[in-house]
DRENFIBA-544977 format. One record per atom (N, C-alpha, C): x, y, z; residue in one letter. Coordinates in steps of 0.1 Angstrom, whole numbers, padded with zeros to 4 digits, always signed. Layout:
REM DRENFIBA-544977
XYZA
...
REM end
This chain:
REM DRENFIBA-544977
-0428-0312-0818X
-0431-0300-0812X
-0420-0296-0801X
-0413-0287-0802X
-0400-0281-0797X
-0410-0270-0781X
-0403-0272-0771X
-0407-0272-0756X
-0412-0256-0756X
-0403-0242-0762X
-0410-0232-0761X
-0404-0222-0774X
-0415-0213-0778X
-0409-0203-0791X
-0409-0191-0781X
-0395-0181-0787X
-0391-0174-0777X
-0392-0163-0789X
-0395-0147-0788X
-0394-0139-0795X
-0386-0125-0785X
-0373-0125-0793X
-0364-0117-0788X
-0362-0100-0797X
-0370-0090-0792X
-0371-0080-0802X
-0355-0072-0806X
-0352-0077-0815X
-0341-0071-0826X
-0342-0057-0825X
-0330-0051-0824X
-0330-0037-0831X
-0338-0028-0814X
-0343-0034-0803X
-0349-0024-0789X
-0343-0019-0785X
-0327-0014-0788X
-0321-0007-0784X
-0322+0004-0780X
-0327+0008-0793X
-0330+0021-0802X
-0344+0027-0793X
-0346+0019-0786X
-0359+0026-0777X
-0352+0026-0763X
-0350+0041-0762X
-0342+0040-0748X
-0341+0060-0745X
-0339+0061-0738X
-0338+0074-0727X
-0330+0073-0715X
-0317+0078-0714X
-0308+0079-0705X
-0310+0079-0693X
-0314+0072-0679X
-0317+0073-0670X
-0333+0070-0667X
-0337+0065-0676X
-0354+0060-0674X
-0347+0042-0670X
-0359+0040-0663X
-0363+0026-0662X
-0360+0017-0665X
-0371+0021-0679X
-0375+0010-0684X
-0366+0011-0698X
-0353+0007-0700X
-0339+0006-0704X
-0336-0003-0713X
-0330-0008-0723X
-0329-0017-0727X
-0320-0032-0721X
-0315-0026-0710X
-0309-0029-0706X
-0315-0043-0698X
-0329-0041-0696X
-0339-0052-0692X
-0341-0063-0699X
-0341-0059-0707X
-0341-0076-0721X
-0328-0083-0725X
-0320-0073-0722X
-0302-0082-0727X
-0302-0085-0713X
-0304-0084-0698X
-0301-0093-0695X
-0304-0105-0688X
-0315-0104-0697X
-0322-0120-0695X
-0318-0125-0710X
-0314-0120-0718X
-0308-0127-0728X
-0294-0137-0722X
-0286-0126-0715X
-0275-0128-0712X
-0277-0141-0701X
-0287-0141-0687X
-0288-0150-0680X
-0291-0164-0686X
-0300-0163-0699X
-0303-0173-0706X
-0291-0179-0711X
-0286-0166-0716X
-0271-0179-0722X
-0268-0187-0713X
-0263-0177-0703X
-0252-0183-0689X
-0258-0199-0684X
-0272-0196-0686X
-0278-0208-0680X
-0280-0219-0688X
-0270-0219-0704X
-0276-0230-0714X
-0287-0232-0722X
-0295-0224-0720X
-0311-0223-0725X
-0311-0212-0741X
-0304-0205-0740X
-0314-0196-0747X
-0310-0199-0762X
-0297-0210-0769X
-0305-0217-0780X
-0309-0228-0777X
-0316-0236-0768X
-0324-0244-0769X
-0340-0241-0775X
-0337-0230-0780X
-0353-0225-0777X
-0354-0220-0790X
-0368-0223-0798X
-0371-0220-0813X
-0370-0202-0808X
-0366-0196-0821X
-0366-0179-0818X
-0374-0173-0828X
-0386-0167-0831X
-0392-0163-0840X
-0394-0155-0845X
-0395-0143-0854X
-0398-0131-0863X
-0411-0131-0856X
-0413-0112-0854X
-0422-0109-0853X
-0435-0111-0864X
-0446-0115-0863X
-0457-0116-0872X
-0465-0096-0877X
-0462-0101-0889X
-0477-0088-0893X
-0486-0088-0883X
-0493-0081-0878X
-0503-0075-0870X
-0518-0069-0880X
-0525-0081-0883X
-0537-0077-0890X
-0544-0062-0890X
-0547-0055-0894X
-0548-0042-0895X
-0565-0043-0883X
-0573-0052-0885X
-0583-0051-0883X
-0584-0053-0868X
-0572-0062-0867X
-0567-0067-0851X
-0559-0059-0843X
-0550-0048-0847X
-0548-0036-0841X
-0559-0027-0835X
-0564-0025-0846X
-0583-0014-0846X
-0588-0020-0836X
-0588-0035-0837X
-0596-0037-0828X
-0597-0036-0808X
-0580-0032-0810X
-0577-0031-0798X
-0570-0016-0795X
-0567-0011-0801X
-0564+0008-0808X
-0569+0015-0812X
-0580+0027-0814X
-0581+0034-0821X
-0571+0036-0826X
-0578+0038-0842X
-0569+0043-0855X
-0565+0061-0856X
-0569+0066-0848X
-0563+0084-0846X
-0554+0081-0835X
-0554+0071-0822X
-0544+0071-0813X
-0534+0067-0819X
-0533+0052-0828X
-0522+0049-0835X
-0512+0055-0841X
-0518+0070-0854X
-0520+0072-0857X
-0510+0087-0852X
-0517+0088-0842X
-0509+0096-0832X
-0495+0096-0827X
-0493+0082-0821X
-0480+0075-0817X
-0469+0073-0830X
-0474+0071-0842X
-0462+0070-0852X
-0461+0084-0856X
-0466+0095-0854X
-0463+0107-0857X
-0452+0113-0846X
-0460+0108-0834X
-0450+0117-0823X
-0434+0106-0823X
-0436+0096-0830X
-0421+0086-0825X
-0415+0095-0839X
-0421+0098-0850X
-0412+0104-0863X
-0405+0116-0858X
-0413+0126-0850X
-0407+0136-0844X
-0402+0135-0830X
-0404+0119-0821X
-0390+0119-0811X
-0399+0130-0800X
-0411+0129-0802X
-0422+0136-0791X
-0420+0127-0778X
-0420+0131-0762X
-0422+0129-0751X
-0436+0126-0752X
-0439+0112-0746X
-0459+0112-0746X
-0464+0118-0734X
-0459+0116-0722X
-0462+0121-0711X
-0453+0122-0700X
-0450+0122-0686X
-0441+0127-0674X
-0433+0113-0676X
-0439+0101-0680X
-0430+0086-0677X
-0432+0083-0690X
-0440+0087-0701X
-0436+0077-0714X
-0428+0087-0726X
-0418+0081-0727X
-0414+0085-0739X
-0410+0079-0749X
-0406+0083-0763X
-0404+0081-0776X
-0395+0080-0783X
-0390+0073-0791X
-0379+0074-0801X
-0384+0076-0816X
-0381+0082-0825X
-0379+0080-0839X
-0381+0066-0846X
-0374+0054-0836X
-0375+0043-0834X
-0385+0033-0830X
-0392+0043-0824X
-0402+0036-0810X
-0413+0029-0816X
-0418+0034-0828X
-0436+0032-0837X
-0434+0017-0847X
-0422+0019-0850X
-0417+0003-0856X
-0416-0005-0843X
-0407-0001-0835X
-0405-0011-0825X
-0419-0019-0814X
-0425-0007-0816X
-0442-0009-0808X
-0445-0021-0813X
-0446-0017-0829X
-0454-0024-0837X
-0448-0044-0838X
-0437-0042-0842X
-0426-0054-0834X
-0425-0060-0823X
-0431-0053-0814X
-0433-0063-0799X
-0447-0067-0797X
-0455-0062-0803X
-0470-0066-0805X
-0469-0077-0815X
-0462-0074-0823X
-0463-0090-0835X
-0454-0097-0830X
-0443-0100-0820X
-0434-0107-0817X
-0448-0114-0805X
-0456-0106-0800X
-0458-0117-0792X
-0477-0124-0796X
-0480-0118-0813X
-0487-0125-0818X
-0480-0139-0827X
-0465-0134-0829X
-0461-0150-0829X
-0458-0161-0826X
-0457-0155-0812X
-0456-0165-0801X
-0468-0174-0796X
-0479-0164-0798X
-0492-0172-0792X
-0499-0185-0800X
-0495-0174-0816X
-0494-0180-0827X
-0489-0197-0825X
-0477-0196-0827X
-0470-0208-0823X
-0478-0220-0813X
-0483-0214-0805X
-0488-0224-0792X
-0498-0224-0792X
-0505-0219-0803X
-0523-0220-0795X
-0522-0231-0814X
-0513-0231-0824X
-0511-0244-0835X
-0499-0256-0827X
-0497-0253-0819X
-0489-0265-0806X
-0480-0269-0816X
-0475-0260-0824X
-0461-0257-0826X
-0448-0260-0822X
-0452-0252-0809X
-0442-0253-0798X
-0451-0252-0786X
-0445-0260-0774X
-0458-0265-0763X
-0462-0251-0750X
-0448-0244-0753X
-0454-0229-0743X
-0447-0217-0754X
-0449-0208-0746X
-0444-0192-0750X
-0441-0179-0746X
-0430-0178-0749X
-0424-0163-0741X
-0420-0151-0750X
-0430-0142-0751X
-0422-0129-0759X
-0417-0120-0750X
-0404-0120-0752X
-0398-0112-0743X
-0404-0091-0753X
-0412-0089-0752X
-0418-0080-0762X
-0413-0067-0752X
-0406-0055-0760X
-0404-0042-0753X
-0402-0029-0766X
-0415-0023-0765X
-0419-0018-0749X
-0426-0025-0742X
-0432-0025-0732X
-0441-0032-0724X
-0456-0027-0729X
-0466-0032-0727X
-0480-0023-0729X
-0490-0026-0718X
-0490-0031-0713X
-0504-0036-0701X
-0508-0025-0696X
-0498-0008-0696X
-0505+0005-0693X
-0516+0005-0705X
-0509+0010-0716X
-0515+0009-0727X
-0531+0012-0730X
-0540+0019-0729X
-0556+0016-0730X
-0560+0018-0748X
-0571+0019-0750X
-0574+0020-0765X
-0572+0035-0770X
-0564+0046-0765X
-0566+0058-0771X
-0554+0063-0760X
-0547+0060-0751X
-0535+0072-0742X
-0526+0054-0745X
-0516+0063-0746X
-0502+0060-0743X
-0494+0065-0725X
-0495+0051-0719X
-0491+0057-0705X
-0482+0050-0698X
-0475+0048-0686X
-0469+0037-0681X
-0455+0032-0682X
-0448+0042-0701X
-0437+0030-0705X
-0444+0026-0715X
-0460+0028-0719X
-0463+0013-0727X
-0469+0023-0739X
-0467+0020-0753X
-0475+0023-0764X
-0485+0017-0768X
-0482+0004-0774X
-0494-0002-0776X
-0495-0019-0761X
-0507-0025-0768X
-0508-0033-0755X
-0504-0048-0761X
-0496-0048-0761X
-0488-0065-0763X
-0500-0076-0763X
-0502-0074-0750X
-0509-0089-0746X
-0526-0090-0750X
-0526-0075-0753X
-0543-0072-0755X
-0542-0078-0772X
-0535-0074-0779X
-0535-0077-0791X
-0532-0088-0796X
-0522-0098-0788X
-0523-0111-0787X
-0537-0120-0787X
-0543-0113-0773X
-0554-0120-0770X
-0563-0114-0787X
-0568-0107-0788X
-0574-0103-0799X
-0575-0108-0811X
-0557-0111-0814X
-0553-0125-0826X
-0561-0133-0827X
-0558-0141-0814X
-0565-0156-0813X
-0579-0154-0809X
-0585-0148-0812X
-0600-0143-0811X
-0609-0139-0825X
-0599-0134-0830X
-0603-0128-0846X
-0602-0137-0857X
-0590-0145-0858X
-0581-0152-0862X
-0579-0164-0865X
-0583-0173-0852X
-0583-0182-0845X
-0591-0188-0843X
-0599-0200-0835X
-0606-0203-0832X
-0610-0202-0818X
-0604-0197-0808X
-0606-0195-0799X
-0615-0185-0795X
-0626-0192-0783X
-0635-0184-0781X
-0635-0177-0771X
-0624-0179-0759X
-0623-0176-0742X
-0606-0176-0744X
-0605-0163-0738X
-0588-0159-0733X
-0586-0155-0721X
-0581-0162-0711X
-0575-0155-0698X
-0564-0147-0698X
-0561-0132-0696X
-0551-0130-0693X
-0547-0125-0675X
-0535-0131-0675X
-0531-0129-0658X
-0521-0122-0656X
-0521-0111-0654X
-0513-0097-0648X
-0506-0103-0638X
-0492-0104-0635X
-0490-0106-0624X
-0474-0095-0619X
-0476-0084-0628X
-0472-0071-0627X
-0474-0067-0617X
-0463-0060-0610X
-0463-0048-0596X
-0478-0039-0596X
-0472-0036-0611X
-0487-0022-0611X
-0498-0029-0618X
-0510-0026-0615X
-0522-0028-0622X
-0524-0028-0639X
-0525-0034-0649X
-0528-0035-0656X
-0542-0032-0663X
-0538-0017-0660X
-0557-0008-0662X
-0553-0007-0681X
-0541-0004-0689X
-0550-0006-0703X
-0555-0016-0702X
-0549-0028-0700X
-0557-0044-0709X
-0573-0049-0701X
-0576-0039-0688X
-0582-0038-0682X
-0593-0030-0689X
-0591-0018-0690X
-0599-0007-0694X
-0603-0014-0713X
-0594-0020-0716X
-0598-0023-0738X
-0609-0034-0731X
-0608-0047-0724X
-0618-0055-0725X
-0627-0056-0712X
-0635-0045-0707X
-0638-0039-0699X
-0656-0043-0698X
-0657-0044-0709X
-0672-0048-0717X
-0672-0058-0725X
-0660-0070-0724X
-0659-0079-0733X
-0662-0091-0722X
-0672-0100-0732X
-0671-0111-0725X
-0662-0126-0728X
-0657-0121-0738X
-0648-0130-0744X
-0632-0133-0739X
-0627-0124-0727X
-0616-0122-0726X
-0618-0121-0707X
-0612-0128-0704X
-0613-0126-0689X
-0597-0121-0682X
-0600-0112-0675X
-0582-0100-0671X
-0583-0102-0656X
-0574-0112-0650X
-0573-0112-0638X
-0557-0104-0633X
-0556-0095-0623X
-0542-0088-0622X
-0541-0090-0607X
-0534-0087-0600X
-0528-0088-0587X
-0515-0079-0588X
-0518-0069-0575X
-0507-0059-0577X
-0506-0048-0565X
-0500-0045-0562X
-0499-0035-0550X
-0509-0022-0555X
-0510-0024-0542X
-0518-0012-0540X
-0521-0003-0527X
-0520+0012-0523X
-0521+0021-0534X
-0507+0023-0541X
-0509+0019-0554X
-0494+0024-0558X
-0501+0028-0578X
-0489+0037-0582X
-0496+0034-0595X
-0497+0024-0606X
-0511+0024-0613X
-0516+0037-0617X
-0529+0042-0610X
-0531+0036-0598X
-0543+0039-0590X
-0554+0033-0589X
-0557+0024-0601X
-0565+0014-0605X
-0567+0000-0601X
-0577-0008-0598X
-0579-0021-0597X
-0578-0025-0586X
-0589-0022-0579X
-0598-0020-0568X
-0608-0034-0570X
-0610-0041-0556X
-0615-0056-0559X
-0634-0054-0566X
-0638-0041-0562X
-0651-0037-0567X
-0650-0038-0580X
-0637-0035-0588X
-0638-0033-0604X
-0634-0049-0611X
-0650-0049-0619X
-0654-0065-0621X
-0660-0063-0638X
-0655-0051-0645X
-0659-0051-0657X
-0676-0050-0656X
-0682-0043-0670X
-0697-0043-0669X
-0705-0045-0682X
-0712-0045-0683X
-0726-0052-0691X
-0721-0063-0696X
-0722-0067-0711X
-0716-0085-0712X
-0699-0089-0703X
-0692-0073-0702X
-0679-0080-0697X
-0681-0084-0679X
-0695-0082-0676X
-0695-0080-0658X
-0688-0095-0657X
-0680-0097-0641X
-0677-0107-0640X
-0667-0116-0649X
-0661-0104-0654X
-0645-0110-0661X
-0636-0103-0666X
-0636-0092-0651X
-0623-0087-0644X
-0629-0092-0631X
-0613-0092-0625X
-0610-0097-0613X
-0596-0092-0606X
-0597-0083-0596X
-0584-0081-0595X
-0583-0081-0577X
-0572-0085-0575X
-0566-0088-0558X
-0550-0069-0558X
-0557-0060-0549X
-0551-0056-0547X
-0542-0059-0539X
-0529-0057-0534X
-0523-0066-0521X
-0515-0051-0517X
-0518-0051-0503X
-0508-0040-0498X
-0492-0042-0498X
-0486-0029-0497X
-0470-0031-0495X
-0466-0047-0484X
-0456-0053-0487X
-0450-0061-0473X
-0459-0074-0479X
-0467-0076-0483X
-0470-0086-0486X
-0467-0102-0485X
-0461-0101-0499X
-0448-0110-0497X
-0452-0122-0505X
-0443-0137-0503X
-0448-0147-0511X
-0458-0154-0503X
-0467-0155-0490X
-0474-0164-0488X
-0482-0156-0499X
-0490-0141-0497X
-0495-0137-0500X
-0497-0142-0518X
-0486-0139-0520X
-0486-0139-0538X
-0493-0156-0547X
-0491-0170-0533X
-0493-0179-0535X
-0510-0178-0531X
-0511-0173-0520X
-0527-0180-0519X
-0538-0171-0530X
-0532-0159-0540X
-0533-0149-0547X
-0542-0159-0555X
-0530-0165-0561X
-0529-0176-0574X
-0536-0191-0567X
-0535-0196-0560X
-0543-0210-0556X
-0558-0208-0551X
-0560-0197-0544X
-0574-0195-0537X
-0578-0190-0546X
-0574-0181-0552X
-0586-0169-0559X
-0586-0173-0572X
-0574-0172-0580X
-0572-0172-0593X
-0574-0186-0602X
-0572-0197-0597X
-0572-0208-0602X
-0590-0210-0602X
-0598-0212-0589X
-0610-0218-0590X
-0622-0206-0600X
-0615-0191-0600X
-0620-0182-0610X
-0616-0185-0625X
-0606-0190-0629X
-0600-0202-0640X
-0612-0207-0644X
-0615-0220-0637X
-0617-0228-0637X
-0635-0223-0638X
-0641-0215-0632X
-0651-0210-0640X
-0653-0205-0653X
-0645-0198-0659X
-0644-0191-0668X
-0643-0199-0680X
-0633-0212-0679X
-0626-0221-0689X
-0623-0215-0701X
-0612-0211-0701X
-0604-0206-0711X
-0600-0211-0723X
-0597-0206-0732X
-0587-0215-0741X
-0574-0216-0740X
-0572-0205-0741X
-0556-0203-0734X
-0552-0193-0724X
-0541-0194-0722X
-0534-0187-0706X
-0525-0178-0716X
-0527-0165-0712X
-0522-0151-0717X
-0515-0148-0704X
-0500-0145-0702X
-0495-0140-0688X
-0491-0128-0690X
-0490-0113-0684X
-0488-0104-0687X
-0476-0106-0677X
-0464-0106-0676X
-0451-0112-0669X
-0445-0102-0665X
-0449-0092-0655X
-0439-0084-0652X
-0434-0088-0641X
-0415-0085-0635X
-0409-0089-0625X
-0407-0076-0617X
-0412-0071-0614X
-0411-0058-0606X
-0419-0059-0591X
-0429-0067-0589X
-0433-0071-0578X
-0418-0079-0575X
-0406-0080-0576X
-0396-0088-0573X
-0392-0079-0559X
-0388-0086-0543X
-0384-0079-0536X
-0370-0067-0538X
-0365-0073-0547X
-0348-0059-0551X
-0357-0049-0560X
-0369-0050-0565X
-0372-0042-0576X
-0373-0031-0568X
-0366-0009-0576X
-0371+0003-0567X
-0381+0004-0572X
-0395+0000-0578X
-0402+0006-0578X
-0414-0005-0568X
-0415-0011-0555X
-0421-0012-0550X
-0418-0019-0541X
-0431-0028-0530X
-0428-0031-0520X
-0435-0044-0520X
-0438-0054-0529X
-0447-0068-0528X
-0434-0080-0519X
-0424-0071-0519X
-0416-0089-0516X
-0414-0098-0521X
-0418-0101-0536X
-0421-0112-0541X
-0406-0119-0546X
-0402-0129-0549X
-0387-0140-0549X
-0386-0143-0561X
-0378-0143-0574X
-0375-0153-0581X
-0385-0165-0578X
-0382-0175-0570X
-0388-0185-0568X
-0405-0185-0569X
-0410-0175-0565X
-0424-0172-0562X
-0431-0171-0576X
-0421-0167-0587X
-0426-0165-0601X
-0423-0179-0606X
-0415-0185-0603X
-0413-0197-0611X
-0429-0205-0606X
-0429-0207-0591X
-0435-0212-0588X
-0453-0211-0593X
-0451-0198-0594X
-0465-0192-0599X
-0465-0200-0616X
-0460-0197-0625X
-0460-0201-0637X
-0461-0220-0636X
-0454-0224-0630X
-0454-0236-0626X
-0471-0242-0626X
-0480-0236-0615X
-0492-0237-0614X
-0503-0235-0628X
-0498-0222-0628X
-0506-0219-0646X
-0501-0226-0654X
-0491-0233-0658X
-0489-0242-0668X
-0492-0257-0664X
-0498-0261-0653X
-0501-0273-0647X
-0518-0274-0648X
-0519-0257-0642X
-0536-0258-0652X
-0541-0257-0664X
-0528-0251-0675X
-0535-0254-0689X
-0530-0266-0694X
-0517-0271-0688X
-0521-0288-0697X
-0532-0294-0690X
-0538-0291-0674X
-0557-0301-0674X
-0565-0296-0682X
-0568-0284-0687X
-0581-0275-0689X
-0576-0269-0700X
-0568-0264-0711X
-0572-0258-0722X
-0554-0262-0731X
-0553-0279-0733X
-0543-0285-0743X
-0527-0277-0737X
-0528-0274-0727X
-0515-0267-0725X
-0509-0256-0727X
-0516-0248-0734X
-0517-0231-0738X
-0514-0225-0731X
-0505-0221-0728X
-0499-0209-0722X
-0490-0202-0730X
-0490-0185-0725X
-0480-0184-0731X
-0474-0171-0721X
-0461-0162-0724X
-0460-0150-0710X
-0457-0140-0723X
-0460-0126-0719X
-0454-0118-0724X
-0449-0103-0715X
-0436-0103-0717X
-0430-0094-0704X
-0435-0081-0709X
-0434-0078-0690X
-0442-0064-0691X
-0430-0056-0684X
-0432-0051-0668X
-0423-0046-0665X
-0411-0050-0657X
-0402-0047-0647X
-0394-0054-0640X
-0378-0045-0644X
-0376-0039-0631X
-0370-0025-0628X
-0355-0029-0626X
-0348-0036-0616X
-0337-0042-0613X
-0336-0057-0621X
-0323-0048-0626X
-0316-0062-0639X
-0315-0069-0636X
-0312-0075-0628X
-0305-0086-0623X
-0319-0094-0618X
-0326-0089-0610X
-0339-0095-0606X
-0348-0099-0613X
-0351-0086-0624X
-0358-0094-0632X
-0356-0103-0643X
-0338-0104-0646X
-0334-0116-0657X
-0336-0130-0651X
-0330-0129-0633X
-0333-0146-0627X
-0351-0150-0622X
-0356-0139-0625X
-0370-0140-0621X
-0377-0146-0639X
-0370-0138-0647X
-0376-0146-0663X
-0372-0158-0659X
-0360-0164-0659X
-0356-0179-0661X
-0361-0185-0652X
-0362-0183-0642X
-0370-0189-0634X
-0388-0194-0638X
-0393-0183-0640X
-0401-0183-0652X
-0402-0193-0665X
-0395-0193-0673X
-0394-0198-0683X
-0385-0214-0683X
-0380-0219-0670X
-0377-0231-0663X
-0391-0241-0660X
-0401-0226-0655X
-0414-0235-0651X
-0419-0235-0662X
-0423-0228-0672X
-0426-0230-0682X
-0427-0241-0687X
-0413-0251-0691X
-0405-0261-0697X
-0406-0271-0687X
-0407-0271-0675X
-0410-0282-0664X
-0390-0284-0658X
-0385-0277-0660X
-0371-0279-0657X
-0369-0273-0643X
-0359-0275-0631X
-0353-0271-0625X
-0351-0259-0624X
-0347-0249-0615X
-0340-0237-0617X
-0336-0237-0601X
-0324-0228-0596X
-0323-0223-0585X
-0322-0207-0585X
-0324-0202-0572X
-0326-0186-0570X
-0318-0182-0562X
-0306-0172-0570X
-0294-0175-0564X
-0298-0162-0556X
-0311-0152-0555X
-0314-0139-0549X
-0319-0144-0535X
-0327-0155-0538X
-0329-0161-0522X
-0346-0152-0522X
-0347-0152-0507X
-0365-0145-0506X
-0359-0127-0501X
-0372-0125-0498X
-0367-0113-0495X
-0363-0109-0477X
-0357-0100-0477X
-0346-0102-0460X
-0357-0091-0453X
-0367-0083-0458X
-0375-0078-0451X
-0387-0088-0448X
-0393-0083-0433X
-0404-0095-0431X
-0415-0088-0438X
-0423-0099-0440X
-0438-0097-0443X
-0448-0097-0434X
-0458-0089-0436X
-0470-0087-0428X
-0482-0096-0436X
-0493-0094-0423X
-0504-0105-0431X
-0515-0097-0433X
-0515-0083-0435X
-0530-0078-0440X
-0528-0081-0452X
-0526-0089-0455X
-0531-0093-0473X
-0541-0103-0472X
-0544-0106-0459X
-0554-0118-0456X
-0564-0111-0455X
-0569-0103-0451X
-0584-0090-0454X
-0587-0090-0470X
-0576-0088-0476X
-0578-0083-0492X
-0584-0101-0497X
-0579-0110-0496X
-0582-0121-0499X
-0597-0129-0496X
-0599-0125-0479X
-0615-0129-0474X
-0622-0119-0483X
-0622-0105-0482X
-0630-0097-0494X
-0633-0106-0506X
-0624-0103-0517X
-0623-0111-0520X
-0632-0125-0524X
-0632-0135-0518X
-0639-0146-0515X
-0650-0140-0512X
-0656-0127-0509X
-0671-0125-0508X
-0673-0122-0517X
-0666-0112-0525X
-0669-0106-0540X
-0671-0120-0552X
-0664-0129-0549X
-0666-0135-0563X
-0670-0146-0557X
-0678-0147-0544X
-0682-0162-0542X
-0676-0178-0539X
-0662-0174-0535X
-0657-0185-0532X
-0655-0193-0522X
REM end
């Protein structure tokens, strides 16, 4: 069994808009840091998987779908921040099965972790709007795989994206099969995921989300993940660890203010892959969402995908040179009343 299966989407070029964001430019250069660093052929690389028709539906309506490959044929704008290429409805469809191959992979221990570098991103994504950057929802459809598919009966997925992750939030909202824990600044967009929003009827009690104000920083991001998130884990008992991996909570990232380090993400993954080899055979897997500044977010993947593998890394960005404040300690005691800890 070879350490991690990596799925690198071929051909994302072609999904791109002159002066947006979210760029292609974001995936080549963690391709590129990966070279520099010796890693990136150490690593099995895989073809995106077919996407069971039943296992899309079940995470898309079939008129939104439906929708999105008509407006990518005619190169339609979806909304003020998402747009389309000609290109875009194949490529959707390729970063959703790149990172059903990857889960694929690890949840048959294949290979012992997993990273789809998948773009577009989807964690905006809900069952019927296209929003965020995101068409379809990567990680929702992953989880869905190994639900339908699979034998797995419990999926954690952990947002640990800048912005809230209200599609993957909003599709398993009423599911009790799937537990969506996110942490993310707030107020920022998309306005969502508020510590009151806990999913409802069979899904009550599996959503969970830690808003954290601007300035935050890494104590914040650490006691996020050790206080809250782990002993909510550890209720839930998963099968496997779904990461929704955006590096935009990164302090150089322009679209926010968390503070958060290179180091802070390794360190974070580090944790989650220390709790699925005690509690669910080692199952993890990440799939990239957002993360704004190149450079940030390529040493924030490897750093990532170092903890992944149990390897070393250094952070040549350092922490961040603005201080942090500690009202993220209010969000946290909340918190602790909301879910009983």
């Amino acid at each position: 069994m070879s350490d991690l299966a990596l799925f690198y989407p071929q051909g994302h070029q072609a999904h791109a808009e002159r002066g947006h964001p979210e760029r292609p430019g974001r995936v080549e250069a963690i391709r590129e840091t990966f070279t520099a660093a010796g890693v990136w052929d150490q690593f099995q690389h895989l073809d995106p998987a077919a996407i069971p028709e039943e296992v899309l539906h079940g995470i898309h309506e079939p008129g939104y779908l439906e929708m999105i490959k008509v407006a990518s044929q005619h190169g339609q704008r979806l909304d003020v921040d998402t747009y389309i290429t000609p290109e875009s409805w194949n490529l959707a469809l390729n970063a959703a099965g790149g990172a059903i191959a990857v889960v694929d992979a690890v949840w048959e221990r294949q290979n012992r972790r997993g990273f789809a570098l998948s773009r577009p991103p989807g964690h905006h994504a809900t069952s019927n709007r296209a929003m965020g950057f995101c068409l379809i929802n990567n990680v929702a459809v992953a989880a869905e795989y190994l639900l339908q598919e699979k034998s797995a009966n419990r999926i954690a997925i952990i947002d640990i994206d800048l912005h809230h992750g209200n599609g993957t939030q909003d599709i398993f909202w009423e599911r009790e099969d799937v537990f969506f824990f996110s942490l993310h600044q707030w107020p920022l967009y998309p306005g969502s995921g508020s510590l009151e929003e806990i999913g409802t009827g069979p899904g009550e009690s599996t959503v969970a989300n830690i808003p954290l104000p601007a300035y935050s920083g890494s104590l914040a991001f650490a006691a996020t993940i050790e206080i809250v998130l782990l002993p909510l884990l550890a209720r839930f008992q998963p099968d496997m660890l779904l990461v929704s991996a955006g590096f935009d909570a990164h302090w150089r990232d322009p679209l926010g203010q968390l503070l958060v380090s290179a180091n802070d993400y390794g360190r974070t993954v580090s944790l989650l892959s220390e709790w699925a080899d005690n509690h669910c055979n080692g199952r993890i897997a990440l799939v990239l969402e957002g993360g704004y500044d190149i450079e940030a977010g390529a040493v924030s993947a490897l750093a990532a995908t170092q903890a992944l593998t149990g390897n070393p890394w250094e952070d040549p960005l350092g922490p961040s040179p603005t201080a942090e404040t500690g009202k993220w300690q209010t969000v946290i005691e909340h918190a602790h009343q909301v879910w009983g800890l």
